[in-house]
N, CA, C and O of each residue as an XYZ file, in Angstrom:
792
protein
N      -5.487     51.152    -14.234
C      -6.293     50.580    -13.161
C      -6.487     49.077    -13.369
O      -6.347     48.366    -12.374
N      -6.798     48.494    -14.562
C      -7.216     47.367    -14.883
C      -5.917     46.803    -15.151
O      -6.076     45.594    -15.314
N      -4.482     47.183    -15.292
C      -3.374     46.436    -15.054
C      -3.222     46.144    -13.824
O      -3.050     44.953    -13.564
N      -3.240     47.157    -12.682
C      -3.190     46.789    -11.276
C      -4.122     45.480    -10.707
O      -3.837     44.433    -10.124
N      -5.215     46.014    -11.120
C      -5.763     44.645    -10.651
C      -6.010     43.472    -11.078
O      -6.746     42.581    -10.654
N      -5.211     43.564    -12.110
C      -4.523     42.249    -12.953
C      -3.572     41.786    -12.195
O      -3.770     40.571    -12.197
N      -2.613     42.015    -11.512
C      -1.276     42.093    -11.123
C      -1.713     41.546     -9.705
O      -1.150     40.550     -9.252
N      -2.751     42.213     -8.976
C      -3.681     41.695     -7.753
C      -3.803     40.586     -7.786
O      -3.203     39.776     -7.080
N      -4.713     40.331     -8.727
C      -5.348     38.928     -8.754
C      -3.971     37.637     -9.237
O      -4.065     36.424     -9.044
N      -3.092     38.172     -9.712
C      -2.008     36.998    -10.125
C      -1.371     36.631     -8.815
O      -0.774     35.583     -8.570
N      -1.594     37.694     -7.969
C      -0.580     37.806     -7.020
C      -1.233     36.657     -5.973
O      -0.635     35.795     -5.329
N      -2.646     36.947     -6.035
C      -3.417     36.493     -5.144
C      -3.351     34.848     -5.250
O      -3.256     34.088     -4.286
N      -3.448     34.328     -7.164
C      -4.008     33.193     -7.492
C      -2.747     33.017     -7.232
O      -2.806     31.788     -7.189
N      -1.119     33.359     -6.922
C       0.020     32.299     -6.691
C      -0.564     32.296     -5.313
O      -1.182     31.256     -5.082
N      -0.546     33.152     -4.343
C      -0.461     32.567     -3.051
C      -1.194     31.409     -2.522
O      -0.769     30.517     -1.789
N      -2.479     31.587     -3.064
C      -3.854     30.457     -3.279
C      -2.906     28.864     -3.721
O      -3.135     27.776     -3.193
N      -1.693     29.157     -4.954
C      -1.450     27.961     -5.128
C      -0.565     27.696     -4.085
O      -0.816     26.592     -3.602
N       0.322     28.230     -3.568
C       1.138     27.827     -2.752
C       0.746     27.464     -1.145
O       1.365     26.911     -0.236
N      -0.384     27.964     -1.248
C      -1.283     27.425     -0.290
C      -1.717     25.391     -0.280
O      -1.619     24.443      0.499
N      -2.178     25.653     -1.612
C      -2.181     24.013     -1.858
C      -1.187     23.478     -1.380
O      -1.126     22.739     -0.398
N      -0.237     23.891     -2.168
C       1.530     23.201     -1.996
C       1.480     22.602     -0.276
O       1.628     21.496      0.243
N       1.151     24.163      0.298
C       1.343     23.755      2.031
C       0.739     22.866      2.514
O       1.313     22.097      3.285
N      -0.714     22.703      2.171
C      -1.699     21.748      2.583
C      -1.375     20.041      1.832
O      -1.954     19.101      2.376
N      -0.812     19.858      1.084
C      -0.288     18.705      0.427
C       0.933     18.184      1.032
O       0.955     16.955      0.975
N       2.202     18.820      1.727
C       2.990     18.647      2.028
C       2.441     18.367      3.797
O       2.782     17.460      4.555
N       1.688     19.281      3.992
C       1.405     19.416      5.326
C       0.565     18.210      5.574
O       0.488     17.746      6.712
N       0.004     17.742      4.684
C      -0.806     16.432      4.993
C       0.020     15.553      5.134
O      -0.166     15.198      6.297
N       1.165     14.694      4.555
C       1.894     14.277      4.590
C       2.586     14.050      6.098
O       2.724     13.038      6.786
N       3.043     15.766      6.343
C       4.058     15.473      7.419
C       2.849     15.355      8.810
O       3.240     14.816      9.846
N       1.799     15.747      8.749
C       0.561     15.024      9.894
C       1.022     13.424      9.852
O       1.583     12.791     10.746
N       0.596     12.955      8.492
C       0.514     11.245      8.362
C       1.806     11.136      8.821
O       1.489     10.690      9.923
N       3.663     11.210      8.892
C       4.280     11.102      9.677
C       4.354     11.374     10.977
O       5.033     10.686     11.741
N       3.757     12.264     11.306
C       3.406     12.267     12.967
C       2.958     11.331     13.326
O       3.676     10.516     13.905
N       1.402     11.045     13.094
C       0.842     10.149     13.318
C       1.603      8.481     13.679
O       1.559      7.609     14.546
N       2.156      8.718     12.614
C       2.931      7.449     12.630
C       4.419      6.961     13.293
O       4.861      5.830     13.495
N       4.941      8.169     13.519
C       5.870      8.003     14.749
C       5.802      8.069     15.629
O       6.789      7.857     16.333
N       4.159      8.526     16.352
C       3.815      8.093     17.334
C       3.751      7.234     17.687
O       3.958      7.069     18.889
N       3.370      5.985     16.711
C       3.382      4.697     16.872
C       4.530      4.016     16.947
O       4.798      3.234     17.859
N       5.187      4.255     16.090
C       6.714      3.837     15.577
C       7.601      4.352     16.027
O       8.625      4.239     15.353
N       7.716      5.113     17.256
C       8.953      5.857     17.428
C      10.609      5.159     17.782
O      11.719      5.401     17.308
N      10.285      4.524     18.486
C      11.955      3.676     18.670
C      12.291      3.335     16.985
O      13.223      3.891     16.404
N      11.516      2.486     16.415
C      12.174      2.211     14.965
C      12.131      3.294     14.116
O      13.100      3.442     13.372
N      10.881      4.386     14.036
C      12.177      5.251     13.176
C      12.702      6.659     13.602
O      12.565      7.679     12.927
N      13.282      6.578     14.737
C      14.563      6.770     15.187
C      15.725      6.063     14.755
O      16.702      6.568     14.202
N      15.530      4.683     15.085
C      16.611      3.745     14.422
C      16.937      3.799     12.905
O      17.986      4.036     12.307
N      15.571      3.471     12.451
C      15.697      3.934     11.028
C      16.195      5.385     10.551
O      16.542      5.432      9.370
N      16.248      6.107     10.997
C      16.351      7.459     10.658
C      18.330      7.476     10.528
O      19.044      7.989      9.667
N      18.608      6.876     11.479
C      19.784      6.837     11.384
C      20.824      6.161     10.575
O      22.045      6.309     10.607
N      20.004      5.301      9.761
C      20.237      4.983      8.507
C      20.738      5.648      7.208
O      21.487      5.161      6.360
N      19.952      7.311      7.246
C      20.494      8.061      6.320
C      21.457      8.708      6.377
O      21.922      9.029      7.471
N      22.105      9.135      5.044
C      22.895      9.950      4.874
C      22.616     11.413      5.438
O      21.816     12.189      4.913
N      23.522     11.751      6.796
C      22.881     13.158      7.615
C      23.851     14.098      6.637
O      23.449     15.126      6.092
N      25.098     13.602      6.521
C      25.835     14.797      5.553
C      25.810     15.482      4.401
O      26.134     16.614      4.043
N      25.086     13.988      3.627
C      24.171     14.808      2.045
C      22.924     15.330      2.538
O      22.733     16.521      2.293
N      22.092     14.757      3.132
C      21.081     15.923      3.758
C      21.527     17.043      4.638
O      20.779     18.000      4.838
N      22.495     16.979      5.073
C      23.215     19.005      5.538
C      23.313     19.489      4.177
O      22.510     20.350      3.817
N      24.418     18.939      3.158
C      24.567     19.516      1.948
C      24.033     19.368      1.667
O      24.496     18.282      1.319
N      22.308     19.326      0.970
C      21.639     19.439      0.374
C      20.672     20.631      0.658
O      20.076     21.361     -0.133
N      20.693     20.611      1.958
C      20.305     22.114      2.797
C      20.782     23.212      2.174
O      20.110     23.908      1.413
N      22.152     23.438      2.524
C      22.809     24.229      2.268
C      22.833     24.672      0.515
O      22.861     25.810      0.047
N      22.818     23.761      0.006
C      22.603     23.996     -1.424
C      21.066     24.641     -1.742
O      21.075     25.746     -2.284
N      19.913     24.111     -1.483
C      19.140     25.132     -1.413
C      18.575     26.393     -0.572
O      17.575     27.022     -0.919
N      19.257     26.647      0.445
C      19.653     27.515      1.104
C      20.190     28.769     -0.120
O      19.566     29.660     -0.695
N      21.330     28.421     -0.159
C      22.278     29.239     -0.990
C      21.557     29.611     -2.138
O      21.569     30.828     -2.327
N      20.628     28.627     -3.365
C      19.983     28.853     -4.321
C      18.756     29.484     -3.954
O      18.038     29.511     -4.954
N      18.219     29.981     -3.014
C      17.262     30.882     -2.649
C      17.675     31.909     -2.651
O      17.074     32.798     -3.256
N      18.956     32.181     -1.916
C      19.290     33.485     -1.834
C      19.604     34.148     -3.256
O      19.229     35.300     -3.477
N      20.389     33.308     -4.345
C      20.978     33.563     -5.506
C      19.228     33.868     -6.631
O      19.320     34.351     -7.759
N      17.588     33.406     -5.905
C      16.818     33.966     -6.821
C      16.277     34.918     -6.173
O      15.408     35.540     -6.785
N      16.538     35.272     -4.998
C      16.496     36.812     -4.366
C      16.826     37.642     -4.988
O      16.041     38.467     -5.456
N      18.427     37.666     -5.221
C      19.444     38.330     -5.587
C      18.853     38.976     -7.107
O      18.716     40.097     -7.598
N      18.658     37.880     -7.423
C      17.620     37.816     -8.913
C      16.820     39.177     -9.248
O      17.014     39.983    -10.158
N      15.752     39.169     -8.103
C      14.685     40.727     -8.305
C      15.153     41.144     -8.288
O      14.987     41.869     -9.268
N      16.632     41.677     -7.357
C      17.413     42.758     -6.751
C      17.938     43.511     -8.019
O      17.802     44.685     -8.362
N      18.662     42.326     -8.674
C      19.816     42.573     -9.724
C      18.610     43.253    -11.302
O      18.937     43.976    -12.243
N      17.237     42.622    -10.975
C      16.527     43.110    -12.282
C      15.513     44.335    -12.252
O      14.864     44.867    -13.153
N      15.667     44.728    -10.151
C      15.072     46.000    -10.339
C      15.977     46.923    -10.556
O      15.573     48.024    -10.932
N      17.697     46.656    -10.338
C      18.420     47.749    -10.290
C      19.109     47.618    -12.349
O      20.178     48.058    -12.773
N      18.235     47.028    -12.988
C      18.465     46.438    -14.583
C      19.773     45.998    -14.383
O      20.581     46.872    -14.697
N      20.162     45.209    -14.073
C      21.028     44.337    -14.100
C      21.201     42.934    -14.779
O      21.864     42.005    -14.318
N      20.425     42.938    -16.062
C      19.859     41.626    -16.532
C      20.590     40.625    -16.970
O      20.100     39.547    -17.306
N      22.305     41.001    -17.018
C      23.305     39.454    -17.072
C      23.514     39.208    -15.477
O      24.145     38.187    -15.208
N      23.197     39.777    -14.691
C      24.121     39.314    -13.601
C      22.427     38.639    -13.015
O      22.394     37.445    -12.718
N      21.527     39.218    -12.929
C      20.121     38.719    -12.656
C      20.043     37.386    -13.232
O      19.564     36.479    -12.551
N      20.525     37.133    -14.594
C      20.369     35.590    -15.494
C      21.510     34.641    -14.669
O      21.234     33.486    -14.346
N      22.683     35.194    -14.396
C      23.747     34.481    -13.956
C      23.623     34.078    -12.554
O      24.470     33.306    -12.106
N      22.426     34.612    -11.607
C      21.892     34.635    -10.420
C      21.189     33.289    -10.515
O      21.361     32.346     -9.743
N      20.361     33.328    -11.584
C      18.710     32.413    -11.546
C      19.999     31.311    -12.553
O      19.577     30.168    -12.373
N      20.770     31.255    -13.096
C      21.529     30.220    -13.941
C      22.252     29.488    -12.066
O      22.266     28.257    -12.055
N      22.463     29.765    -11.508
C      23.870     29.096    -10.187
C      22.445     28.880     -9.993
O      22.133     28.332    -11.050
N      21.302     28.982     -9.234
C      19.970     28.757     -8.463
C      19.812     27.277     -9.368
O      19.568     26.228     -8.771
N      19.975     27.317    -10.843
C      19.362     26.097    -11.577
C      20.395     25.089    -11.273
O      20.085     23.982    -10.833
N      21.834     25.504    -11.534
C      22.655     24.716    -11.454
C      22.770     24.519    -10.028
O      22.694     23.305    -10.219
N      22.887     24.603     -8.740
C      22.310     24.072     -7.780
C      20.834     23.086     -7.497
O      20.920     22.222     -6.624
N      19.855     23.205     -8.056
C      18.758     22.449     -8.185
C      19.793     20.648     -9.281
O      19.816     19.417     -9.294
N      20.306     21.676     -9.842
C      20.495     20.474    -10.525
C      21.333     19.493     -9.323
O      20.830     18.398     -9.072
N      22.471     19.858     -8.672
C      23.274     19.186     -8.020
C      22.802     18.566     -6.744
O      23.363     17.695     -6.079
N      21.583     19.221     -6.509
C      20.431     18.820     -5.564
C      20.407     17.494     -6.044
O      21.113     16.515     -5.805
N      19.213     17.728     -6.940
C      19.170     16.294     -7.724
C      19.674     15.234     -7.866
O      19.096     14.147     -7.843
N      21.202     15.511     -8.084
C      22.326     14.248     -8.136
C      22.520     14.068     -6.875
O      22.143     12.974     -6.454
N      22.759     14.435     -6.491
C      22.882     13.866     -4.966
C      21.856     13.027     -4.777
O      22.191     11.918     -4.360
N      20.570     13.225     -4.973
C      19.504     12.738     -4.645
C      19.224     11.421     -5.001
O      18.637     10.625     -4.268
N      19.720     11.141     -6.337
C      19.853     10.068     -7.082
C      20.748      9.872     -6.568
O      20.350      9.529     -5.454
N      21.853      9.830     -6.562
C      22.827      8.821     -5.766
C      22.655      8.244     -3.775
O      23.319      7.398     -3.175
N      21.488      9.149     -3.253
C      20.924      8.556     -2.616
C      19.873      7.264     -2.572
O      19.675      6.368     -1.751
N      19.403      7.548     -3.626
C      18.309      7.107     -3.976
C      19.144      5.437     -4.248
O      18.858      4.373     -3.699
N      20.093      5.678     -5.152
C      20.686      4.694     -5.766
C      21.093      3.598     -4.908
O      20.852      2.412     -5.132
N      21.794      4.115     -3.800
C      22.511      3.887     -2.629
C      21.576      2.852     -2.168
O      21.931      1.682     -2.315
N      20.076      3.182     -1.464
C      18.973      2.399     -0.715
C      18.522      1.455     -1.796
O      18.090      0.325     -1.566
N      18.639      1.948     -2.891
C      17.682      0.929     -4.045
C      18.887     -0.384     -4.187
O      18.421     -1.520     -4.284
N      20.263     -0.238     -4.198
C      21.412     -1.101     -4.590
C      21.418     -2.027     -3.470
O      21.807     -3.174     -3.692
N      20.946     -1.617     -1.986
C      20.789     -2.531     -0.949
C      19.354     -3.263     -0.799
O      19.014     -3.907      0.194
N      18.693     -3.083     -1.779
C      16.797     -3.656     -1.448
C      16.204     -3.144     -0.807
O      15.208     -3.664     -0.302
N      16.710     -1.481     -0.483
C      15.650     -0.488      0.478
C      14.562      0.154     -0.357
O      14.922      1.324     -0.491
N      13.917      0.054     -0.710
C      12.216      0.610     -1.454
C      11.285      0.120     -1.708
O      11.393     -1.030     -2.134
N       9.738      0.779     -1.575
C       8.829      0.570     -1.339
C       8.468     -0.800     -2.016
O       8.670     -0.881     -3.228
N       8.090     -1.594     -1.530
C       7.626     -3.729     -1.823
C       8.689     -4.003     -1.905
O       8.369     -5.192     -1.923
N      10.155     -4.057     -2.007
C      10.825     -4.575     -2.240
C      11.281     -5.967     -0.953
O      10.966     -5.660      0.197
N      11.618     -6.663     -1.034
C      11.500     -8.692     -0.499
C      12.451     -7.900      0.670
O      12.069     -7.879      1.840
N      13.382     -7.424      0.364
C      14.351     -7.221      1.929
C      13.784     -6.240      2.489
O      13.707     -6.478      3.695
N      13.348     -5.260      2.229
C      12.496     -4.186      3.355
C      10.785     -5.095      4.134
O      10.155     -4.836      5.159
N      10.605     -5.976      3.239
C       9.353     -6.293      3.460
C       9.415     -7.206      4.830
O       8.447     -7.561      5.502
N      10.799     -7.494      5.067
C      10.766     -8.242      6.079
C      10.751     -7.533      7.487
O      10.451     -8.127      8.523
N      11.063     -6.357      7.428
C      11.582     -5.078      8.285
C      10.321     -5.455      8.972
O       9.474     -6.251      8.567
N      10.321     -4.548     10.415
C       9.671     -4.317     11.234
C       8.383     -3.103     10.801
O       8.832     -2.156     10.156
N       7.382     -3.070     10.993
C       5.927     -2.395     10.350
C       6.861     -0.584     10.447
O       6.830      0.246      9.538
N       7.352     -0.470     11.350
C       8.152      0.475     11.435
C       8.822      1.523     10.645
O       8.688      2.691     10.281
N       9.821      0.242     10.548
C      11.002      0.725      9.217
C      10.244      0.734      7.762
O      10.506      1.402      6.761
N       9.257     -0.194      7.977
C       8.619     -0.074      6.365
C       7.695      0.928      6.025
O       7.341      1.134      4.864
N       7.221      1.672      7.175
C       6.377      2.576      6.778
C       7.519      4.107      6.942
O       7.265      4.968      6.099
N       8.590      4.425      7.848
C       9.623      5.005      7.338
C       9.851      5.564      5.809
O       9.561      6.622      5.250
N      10.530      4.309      5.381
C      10.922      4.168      4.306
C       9.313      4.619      3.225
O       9.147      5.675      2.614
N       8.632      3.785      3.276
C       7.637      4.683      2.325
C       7.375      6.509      2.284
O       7.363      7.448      1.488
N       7.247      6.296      3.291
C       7.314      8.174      3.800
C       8.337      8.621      3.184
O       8.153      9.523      2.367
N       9.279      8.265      3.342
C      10.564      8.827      2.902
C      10.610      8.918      1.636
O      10.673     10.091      1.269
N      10.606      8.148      0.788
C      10.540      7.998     -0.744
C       9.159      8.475     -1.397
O       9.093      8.866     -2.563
N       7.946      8.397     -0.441
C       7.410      9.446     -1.009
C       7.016     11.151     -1.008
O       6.294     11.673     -1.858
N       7.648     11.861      0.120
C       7.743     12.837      0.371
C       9.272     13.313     -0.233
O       9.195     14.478     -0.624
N      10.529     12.783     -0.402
C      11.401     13.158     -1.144
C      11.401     12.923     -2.680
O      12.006     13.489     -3.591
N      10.578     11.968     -2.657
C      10.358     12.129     -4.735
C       9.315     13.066     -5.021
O       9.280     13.652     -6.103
N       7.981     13.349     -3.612
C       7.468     14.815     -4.325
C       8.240     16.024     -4.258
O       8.274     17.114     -4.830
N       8.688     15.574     -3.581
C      10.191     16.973     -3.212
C      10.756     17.609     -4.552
O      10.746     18.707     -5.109
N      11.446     15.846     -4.858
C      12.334     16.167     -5.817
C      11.118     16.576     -7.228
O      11.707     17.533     -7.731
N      10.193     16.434     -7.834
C       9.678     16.956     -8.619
C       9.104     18.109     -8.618
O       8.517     18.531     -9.614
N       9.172     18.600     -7.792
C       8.633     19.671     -7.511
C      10.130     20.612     -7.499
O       9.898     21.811     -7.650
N      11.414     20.314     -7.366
C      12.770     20.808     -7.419
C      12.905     20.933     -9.178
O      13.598     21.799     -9.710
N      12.030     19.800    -10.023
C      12.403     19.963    -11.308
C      11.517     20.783    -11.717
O      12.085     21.468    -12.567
N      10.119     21.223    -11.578
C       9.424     21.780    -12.041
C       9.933     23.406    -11.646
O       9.700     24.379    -12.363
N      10.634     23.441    -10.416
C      10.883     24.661    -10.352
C      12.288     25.588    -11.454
O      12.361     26.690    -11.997
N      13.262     24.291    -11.326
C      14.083     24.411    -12.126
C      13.855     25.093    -13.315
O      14.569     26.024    -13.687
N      12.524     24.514    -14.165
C      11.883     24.594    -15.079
C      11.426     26.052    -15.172
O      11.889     26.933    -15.896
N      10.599     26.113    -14.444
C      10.148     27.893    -13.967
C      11.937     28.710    -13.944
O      12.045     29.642    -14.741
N      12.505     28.561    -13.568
C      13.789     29.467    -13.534
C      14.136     29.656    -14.798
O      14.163     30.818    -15.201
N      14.434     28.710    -15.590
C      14.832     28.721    -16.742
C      13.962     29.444    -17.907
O      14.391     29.876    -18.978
N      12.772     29.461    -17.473
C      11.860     29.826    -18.349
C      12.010     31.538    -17.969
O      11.860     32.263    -18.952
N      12.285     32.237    -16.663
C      12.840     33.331    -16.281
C      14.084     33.337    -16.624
O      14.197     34.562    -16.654
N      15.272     32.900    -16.952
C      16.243     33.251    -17.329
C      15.969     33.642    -18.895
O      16.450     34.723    -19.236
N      15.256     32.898    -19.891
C      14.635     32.999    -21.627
C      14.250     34.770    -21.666
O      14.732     35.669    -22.354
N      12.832     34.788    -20.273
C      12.382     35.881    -20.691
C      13.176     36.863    -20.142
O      12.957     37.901    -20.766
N      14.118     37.062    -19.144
C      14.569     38.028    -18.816
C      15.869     38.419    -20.073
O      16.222     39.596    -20.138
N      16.461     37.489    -20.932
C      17.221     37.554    -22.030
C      16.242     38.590    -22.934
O      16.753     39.497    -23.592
N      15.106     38.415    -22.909
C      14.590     38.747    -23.710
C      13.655     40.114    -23.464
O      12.727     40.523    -24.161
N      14.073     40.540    -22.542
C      13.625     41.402    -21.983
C      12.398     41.457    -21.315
O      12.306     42.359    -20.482
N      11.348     40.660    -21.480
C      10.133     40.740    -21.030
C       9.827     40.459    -19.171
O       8.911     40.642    -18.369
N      10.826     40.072    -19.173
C      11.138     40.764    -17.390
C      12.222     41.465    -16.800
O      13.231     40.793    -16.590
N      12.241     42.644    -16.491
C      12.931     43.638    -16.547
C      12.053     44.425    -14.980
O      11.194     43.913    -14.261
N      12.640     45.679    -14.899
C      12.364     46.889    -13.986
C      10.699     46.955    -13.519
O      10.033     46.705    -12.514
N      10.460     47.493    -15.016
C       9.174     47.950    -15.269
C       7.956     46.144    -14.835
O       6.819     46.109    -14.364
N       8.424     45.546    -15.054
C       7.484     44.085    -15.132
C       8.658     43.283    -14.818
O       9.726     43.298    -15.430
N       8.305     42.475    -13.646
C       8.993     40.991    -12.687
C       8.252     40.414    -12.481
O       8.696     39.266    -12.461
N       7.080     40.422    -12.245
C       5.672     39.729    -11.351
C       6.425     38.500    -11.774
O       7.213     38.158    -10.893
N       6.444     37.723    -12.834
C       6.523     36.459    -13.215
C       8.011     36.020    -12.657
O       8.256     34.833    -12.438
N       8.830     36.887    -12.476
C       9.876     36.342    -11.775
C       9.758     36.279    -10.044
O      10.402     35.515     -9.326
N       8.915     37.139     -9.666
C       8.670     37.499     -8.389
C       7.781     35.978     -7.932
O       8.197     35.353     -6.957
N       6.758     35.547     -8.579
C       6.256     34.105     -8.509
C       6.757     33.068     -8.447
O       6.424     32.191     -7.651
N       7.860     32.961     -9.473
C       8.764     31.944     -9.684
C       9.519     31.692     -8.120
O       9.721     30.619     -7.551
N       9.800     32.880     -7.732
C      11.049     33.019     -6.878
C      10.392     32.180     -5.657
O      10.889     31.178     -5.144
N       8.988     32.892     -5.248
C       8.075     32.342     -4.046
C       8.072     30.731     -4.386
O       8.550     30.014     -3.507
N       7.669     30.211     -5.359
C       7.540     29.100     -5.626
C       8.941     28.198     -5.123
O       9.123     27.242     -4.369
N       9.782     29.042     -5.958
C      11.098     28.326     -5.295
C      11.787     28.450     -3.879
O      12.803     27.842     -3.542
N      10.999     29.426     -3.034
C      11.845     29.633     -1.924
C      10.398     28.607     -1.119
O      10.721     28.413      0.054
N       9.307     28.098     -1.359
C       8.755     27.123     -0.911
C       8.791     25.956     -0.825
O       8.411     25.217      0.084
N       9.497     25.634     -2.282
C      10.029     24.531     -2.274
C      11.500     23.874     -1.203
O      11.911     22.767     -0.855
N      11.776     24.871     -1.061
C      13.023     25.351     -0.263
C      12.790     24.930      1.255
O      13.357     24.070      1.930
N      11.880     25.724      1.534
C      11.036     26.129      3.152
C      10.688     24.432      3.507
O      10.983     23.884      4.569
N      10.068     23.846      2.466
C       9.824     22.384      2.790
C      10.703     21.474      2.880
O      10.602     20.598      3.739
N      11.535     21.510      2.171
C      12.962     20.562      2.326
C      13.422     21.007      3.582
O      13.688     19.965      4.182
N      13.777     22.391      4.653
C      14.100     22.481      5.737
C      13.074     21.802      6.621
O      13.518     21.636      7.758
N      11.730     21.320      6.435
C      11.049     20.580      7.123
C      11.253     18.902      6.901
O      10.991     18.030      7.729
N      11.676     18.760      5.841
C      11.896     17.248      5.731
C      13.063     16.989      6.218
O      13.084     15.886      6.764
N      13.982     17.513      6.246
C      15.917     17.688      6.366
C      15.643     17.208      7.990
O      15.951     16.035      8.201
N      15.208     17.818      8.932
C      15.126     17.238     10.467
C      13.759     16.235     10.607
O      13.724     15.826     11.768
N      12.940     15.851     10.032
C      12.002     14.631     10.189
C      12.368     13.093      9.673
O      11.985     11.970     10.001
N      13.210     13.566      8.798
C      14.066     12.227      8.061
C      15.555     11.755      8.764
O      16.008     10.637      9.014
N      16.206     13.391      9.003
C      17.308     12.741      9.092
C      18.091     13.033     10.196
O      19.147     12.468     10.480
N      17.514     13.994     10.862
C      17.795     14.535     12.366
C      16.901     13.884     13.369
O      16.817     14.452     14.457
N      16.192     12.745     13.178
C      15.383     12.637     14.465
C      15.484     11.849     15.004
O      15.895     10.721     14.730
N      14.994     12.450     16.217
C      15.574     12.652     18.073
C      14.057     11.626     18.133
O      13.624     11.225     19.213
């Protein structure tokens, strides 16, 4: 009885956190509303600035790595625990390639004087400069929040080696997974506010 409602309450205190998550991100994409209300011709213009094809592939890459920590419970309720590790291992190694990409985006705007104070954006229109802040700061919480999850996977790939998540007990992989398919859910909200917009 007192395991169950152990298991309750964990269940409860992730959703509670991922609740935060929503309300933090969600504040954010308000303050971009807000502000393309104001700004809309420039960042439209601006918007078209980015890379739309690494942001498709970058979609698609966590797209695909959601499904592969799905696959994950699947493979560790039916005890499947190399192919379950080799599931949540492609999920990491996708996060990772996320990443690079990301940095070589990143690299890309920083090599031309695109980021936040920098002398050539500062001259930009109130527009493009508040764009660009948005942008770099909703994709660098992105991206840390891509490493921390990474982090969580890996730490499920250790214990599932080790048996301590298995059939009988997942909860901790079952958390992980939510965590990561949120992180996920939000990048499909940034993917058309950054780089699709109309």
């Amino acid at each position: 009885m007192g395991s169950h409602h152990d298991t309750v309450g964990i269940r409860t205190g992730m959703w509670l956190f991922l609740y935060t998550e929503i309300m933090l991100f969600g504040g954010l994409f308000v303050l971009y509303a807000a502000y393309y209300r104001i700004h809309a011709e420039t960042f439209i213009a601006t918007g078209q600035e980015l890379d739309t094809v690494l942001g498709c592939a970058n979609t698609v890459i966590l797209l695909v790595s959601s499904f592969l920590v799905a696959a994950s419970v699947t493979a560790v309720r039916r005890r499947q625990t190399k192919v379950a590790m080799a599931f949540l291992a492609g999920a990491v190694l996708l996060g990772l390639i996320f990443l690079i990409n990301k940095y070589f985006e990143w690299g890309h705007k920083i090599h031309l004087g695109i980021y936040p104070g920098s002398p050539g954006l500062g001259e930009s229109p109130p527009g493009r400069i508040v764009f660009y802040g948005l942008y770099f700061t909703v994709t660098g919480l992105h991206a840390l929040h891509i490493v921390m999850g990474m982090v969580l996977l890996i730490v499920c790939i250790a214990m599932t080696g080790l048996g301590r998540i298995r059939k009988e007990r997942f909860l901790l992989l079952e958390n992980c997974g939510l965590y990561w398919h949120l992180v996920d859910l939000i990048w499909i909200f940034i993917f058309p506010l950054f780089y699709l917009i109309l």
